[in-house]
N, C-alpha and C positions, 0 to 999 in steps of 0.2 A: 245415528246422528240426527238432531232436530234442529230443523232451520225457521226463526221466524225472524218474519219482517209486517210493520204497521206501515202503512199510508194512507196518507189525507188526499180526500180529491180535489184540485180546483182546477182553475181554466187551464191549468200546463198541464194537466194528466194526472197522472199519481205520483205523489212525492212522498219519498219517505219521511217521518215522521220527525225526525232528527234534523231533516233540512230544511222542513218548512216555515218560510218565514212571512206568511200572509198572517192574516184575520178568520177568525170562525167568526162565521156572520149570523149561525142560530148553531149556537150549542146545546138543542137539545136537538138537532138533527147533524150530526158530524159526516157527512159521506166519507168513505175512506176504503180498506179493503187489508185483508191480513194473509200472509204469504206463509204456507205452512208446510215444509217436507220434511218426512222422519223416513232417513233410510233411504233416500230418492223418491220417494212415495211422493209428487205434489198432491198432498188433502184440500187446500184452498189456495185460490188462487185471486190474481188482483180482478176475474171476469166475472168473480161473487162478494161487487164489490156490495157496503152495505152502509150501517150505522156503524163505524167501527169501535168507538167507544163503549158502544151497549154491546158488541159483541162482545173486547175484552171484560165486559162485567160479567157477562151471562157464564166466559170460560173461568171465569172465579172463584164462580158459587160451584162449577163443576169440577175443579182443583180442589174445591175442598171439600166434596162429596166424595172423591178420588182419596184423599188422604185418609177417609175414617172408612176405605172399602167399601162404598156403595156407586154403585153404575149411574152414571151421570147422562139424560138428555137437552137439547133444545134446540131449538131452529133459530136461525138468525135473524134479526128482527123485524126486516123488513123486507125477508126472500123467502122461497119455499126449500128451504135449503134445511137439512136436520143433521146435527152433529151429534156423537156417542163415543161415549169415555165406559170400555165396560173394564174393570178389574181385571186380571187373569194372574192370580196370587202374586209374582214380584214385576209383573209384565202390564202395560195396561193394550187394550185395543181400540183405537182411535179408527172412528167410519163414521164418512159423509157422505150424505146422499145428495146428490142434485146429479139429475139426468142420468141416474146411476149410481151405484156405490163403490167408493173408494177404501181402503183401508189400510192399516199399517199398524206395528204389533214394536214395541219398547219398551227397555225398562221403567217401571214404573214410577222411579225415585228421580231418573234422569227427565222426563218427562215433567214429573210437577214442577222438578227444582228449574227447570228451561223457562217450562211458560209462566211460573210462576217470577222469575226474577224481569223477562219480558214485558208480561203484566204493570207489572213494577213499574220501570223505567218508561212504559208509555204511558201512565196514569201519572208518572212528575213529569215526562216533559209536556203532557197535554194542559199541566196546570201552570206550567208558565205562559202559553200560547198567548196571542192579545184575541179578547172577545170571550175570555173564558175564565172562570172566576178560580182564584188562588187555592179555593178548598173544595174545589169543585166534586176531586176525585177524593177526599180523605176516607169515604166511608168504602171504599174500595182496597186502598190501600190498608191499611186499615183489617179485611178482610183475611187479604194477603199475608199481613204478620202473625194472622192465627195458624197460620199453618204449620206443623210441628217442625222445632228447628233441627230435627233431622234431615229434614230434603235439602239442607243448604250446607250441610258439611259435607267436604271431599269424599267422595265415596269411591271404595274402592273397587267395587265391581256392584250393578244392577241387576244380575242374574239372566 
């Protein structure tokens, strides 16, 4: 099971994403933080909080490095923090390092099709936000629909 959750930071703490109803006051710095467990595994949590927009870019280019089978890295933008997407034929293995390594092992298909739909829905709602420009995220989205529409039909088992 994978669980993610986006939030934006401002003065009330962390909101999710969906709730928030403030101003980005410099959109090319978003503070925020992404909530990530596969399998009870917490991989990230809101106390690696970050850029959160430029993270979900960075996990995009790795969803679709993940789709044509190649091992995906990178660190978060503005933390020493390194995240890994390696293959494991229908399986993929997700491990973050910050103060140690974490890790967590699913299917492969359930995994892209999660965060890739994820992805998605916070790249539209970040382009309605006030402070933030309507086509801000298209080349992201965008990215997202190249990804084979196999991971987004019902699949019956992940192996």
């Amino acid at each position: 099971m994978i669980e993610v959750q986006s939030f934006i930071k401002s003065e009330q703490g962390f909101v999710d994403v969906f709730a928030f109803e403030g101003t980005i006051t410099d959109p090319d710095y978003i503070d925020g933080a992404l909530l990530l467990r596969i399998n009870g595994v917490e991989l990230i949590n809101q106390a690696m909080w970050d850029y959160v927009d430029q993270l979900w870019a960075y996990f995009t280019s790795g969803l679709l490095a993940l789709a044509e089978e190649n091992a995906f890295e990178t660190c978060f933008p503005d933390q020493p923090i390194t995240v890994r997407f390696t293959p494991l034929r229908d399986q993929v293995l997700i491990s973050v390092d910050c103060h140690g390594e974490v890790k967590a092992v699913v299917g492969k298909g359930e995994f892209i099709r999660e965060m890739a739909t994820q992805a998605r829905r916070f790249f539209e709602r970040m382009a309605t936000l006030k402070g933030i420009g309507r086509h801000a995220y298209d080349n992201e989205i965008h990215q997202l629909a190249a990804l084979p529409a196999s991971y987004f039909k019902a699949a019956t088992h992940d192996g």
